[in-house]
N, C-alpha and C positions, 0 to 999 in steps of 0.2 A: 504494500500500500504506500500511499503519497507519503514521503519524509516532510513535506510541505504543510500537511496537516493540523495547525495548531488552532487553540483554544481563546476564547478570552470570558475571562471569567468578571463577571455582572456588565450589565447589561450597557455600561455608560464608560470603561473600563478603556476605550481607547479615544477617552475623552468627551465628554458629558458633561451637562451644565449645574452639575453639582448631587448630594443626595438628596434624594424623596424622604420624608419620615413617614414610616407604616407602622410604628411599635403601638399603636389606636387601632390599625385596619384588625376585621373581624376576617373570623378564618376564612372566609371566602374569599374576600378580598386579597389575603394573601396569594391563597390557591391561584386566585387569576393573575396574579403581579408573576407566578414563576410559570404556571402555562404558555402564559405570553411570553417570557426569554426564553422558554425551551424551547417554543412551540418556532421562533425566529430560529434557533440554533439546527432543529431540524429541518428548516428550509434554507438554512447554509447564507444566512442573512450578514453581511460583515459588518462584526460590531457585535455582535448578540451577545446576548448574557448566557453564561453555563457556568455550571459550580464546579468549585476547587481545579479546574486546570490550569496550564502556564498559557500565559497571555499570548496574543498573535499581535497584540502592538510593540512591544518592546522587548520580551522576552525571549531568551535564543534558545529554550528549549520548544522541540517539538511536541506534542502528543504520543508518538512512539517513542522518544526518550523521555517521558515523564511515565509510562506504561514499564518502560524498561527498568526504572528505577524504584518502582513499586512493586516490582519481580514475577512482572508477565515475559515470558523469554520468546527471544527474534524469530523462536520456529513458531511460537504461537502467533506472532502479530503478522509474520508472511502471508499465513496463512488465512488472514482475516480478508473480509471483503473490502473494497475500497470504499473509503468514507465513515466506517463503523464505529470505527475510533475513533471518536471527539475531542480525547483529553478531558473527560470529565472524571476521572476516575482518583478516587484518594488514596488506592488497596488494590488489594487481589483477593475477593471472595470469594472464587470459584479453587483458588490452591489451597485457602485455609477451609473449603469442605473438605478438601479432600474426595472429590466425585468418584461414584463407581460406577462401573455398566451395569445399565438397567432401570438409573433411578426416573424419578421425575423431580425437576428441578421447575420450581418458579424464581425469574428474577424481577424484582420490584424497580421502577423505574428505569427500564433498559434500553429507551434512548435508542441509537441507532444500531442496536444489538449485538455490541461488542463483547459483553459478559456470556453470554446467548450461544453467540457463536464461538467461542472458546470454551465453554459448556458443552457443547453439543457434540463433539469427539471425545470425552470423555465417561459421556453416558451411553453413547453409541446406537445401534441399530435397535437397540430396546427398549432404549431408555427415552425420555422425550425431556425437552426444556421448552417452559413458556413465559413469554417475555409479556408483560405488564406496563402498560405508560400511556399518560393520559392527556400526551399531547398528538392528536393526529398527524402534527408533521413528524415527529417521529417515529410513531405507529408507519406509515406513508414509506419511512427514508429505511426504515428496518426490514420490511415488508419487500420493498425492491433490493435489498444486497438478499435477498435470501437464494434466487438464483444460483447468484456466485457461488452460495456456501453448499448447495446442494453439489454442484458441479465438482467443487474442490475436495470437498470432503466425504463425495460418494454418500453421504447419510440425507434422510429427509426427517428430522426428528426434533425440529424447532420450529416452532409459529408465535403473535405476537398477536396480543388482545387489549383494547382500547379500555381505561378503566384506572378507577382511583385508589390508590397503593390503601386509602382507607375504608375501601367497601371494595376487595378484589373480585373479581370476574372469575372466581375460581371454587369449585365446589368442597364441602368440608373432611377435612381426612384424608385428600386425595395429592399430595404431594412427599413426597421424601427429604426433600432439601429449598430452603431458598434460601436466597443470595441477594442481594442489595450492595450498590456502592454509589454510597456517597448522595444517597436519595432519602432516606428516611427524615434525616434533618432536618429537609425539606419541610414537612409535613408539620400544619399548624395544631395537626391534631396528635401527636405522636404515640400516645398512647392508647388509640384505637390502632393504631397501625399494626402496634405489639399485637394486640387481640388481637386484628384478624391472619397475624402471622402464624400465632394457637391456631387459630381457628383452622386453619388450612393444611396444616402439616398431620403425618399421620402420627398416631403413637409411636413415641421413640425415632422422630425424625427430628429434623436437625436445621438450626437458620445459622448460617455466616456470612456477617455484615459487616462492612467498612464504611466508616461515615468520621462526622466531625463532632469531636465535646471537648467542652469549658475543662481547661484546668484549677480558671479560677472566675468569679464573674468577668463579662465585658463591660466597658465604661457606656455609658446610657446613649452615646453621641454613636458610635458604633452599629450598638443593637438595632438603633434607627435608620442607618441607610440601606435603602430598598441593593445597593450593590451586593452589601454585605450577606443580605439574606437570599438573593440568588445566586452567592458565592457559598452559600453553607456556610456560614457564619454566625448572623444573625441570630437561627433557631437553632444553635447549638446550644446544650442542657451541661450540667458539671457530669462529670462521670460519674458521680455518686446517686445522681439523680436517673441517668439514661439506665444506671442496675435496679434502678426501682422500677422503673417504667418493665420491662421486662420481667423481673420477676413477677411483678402483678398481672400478668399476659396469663400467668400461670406456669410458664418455662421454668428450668430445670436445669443444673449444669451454669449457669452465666457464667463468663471467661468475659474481660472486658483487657483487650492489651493496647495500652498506649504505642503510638507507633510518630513521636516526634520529628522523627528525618522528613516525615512528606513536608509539614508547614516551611522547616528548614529549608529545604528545597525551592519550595516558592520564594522564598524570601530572598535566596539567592541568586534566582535569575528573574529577581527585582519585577515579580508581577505586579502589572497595575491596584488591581483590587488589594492585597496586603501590604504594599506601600501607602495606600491613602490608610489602611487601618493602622500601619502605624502611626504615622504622622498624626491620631485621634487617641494614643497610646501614651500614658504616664510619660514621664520623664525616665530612663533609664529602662524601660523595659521593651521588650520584641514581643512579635504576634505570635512567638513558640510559648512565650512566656503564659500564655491565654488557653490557647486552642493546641489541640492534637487531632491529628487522624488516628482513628482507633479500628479493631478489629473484636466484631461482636459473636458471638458464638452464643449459643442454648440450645436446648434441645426438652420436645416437648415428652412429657413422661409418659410412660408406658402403661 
């Protein structure tokens, strides 16, 4: 796929006339403020807002090297269809399931089906993976690379269903694993999201998610730019908080592991969106000092 491929994370990000304050908008309201930058990022809009990848105004990483550094490897992204990879990605939750042949895998916000499609030779000719996102352009842009992935990968065992990560499109019990990255944060509702990730998986299955939390609160001027919260920012929770939300889903197992290097990362090849958060950032402190990309694990009991 294109080395050319990069990201820009919120929506104003390669220069915009300042932040919106949404910390008042009602969950709706949100929902549509990130519909709309996804919904632009799946029609390949330049400028568009997408969460946590390295910029495409200033920033010299690409999306398969910010993919590479999050330890998806160069036989997995060859292999991907072109376009699929956004660079939105904070993690690798399809290597911390650990996928077997046969499962059935849901991924929660999967965008232009890059998780999906690195899924899908894992679970193989039995197995099935179904992608969830509840922006039509990238329902639309996921739906078209799927050719490609048929072609490449000899398998037909992935499809992609319109729908909100908090009332899925998916019926009860009938899943083995799901996977999310860097989407759940998203969500103004996040702990119905937990519910219905219970709700869907079968006894003794299993969720591995990578997303963004608080290591300590954010300062009030932050939480409010509409960048921030289509960068995974914004509605990021303390860690101690995101294990509550979860365990109250009724899951089993929580594993919650800090995984610092991603924000580090950003901040080194100086993305737009985490340079304005620092510059809104104490004196003396950095956006690692705040935020982590984390890796979430549970498994629902038996």
């Amino acid at each position: 796929m294109s080395e050319e491929n990069k990201s820009c994370c919120g929506p104003t990000c390669c220069g915009g006339e300042g932040a919106t304050k949404v910390a008042e908008s009602a969950h709706d309201d949100v929902r549509e403020v990130v519909r709309d930058a996804y919904g632009k990022v799946g029609e390949g809009v330049e400028g568009a807002g997408g969460c946590c990848g390295p910029s495409g105004c200033k920033s010299t990483m690409t999306a398969d090297e910010l993919a590479k550094k999050i330890g998806y490897s160069a036989e997995e992204l060859r292999a991907l269809p072109e376009g699929s990879n956004l660079g939105l990605s904070c993690g690798n939750p399809t290597a911390i399931a650990a996928l077997r042949p046969g499962q059935v895998v849901l991924d929660l916000g999967s965008g232009g089906g890059f998780d999906c499609f690195v899924a899908g030779p894992k679970v193989g000719a039995k197995g099935r993976v179904i992608g969830v996102d509840m922006t039509p352009q990238m329902i639309a842009r996921a739906r078209k690379n799927l050719g490609s992935y048929r072609r490449a990968a000899g398998l037909d065992n992935v499809e992609f269903r319109l729908g909100e990560i908090e009332n899925l499109p998916v019926a009860d019990g009938s899943v083995d694993v799901v996977i999310s990255n860097c989407v759940i944060n998203l969500s103004p509702e996040k702990p119905r999201v937990w519910r219905e990730i219970s709700r869907v998986l079968r006894p003794g299955g299993k969720v591995a998610a990578s997303d963004i939390a608080l290591l300590r609160p954010l300062p009030a001027e932050v939480r409010g730019m509409v960048e921030a919260l289509v960068g995974c920012v914004a509605g990021a929770v303390l860690l101690d908080e995101y294990r509550a939300m979860v365990e109250a889903s009724g899951l089993g197992e929580v594993e919650l592991t800090p995984k610092p290097e991603y924000v580090a990362s950003l901040a080194q090849f100086e993305d737009p969106l985490y340079r304005r958060i620092a510059e809104a950032l104490p004196d003396g402190t950095t956006a690692a000092d705040f935020l982590t990309s984390v890796d979430v694990t549970a498994r629902k009991r038996a």
